[in-house]
Residue, then its C-alpha position, 0 to 999 in steps of 0.5 A: x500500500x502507498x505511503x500516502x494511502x496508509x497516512x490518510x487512512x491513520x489520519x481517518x482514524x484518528x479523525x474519527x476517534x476525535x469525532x467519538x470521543x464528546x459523544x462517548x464522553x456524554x454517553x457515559x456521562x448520562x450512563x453514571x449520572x443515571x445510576x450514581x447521580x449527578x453530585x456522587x460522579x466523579x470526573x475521573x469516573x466519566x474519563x475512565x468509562x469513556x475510556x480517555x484521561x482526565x486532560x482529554x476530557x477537558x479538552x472537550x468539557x471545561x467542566x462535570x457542569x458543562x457536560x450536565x448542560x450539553x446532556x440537556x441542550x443537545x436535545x433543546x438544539x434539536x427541538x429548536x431546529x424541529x419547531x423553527x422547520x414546522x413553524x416557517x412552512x406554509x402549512x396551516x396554523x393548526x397543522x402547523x402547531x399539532x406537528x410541534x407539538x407532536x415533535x416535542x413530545x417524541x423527541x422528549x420521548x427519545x432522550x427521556x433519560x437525558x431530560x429527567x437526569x437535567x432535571x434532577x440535577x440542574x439546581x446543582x449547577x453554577x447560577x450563570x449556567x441555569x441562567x444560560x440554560x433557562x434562557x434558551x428554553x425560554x427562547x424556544x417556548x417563546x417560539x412556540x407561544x408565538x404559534x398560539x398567540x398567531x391563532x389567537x390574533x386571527x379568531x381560530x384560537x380562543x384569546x380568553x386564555x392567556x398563551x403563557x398559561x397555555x404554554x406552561x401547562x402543556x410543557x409542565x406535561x411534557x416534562x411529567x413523561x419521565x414520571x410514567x412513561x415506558x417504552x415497554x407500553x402500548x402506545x409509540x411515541x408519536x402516538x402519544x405525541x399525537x395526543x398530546x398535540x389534540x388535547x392542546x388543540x383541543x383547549x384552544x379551540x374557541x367556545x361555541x357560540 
């Protein structure tokens, strides 16, 4: 095999050892924060059962913190990329509002440990990084309350209660999944979104008459 062929093929594997290695490194995170909690795992634990040292580590996460918060705001960054595509499509309202709903749900579904992990363990972060994390939820409720408040300007949507209200309701039971949900349960995740999405569409339909 030539000589350049045997460097690009080692340079290939090195490029996607280093690829691997924040993925691994959440992954096993997430495994032993699970299991341990969040304040009883070391970052020495993390290293090893990723299999890289302490100094590789922070290379990638400055600190535990900051792998608690890119647990919780991958997925955020995926369910913002999710509800900014249904949002700016030129389906209608309702359509549009049941498919973020629906996406949220699933996708909360998927990462249910992660969620319920940051949950658990987020008041054991510095003030500056909750603050952080919060204002980009906030951002991405912000968007999604825009839907509603879009509904309620043209009619289709009742305005005698206030979008916030509406929108804390429906994700304080999005975040309640972790309580009972199972993956050994009848229903799939995108049932349950749809669901969800209906019981919401549901409560912001105007009154009759």
């Amino acid at each position: 095999m030539h000589l350049r062929t045997l460097v690009s093929n080692h340079q290939l594997r090195a490029d996607e050892y280093q690829a691997a290695v924040p993925q691994r490194l959440l992954e096993r995170a997430t495994n032993l924060f699970a299991k341990k909690g969040f304040d009883r795992t070391s970052v020495q634990e993390i290293a090893e059962a990723a299999g890289v040292t302490k100094g590789e580590m922070y290379h990638y996460f400055a600190s535990k913190d900051d792998l608690l918060c890119e647990i919780y705001t991958r997925v955020l960054r995926e369910q913002t990329r999710q509800l900014e595509s249904v949002a700016s499509s030129s389906a209608p309202l309702r359509e549009r509002l049941a498919a973020a709903a629906s996406d949220v749900v699933v996708s909360s579904i998927d990462n249910l440990d992660d969620n319920t992990i940051f949950l658990r363990s987020m008041h054991q972060l510095s003030p500056d990084k909750q603050k952080a994390v919060w204002a980009e939820r906030r951002k991405y409720q912000e968007r999604f309350r825009g839907l509603i408040e879009e509904g309620q300007r043209s009619g289709e949507f009742r305005t005698d209660k206030p979008a916030d209200v509406v929108v804390d309701f429906f994700f304080g039971s999005v975040q309640h999944l972790g309580s009972w949900y199972r993956h050994s349960g009848s229903l799939t995740a995108r049932q349950i979104g749809d669901h969800y999405a209906d019981l919401l569409l549901d409560a912001l339909r105007p009154p009759a008459g």
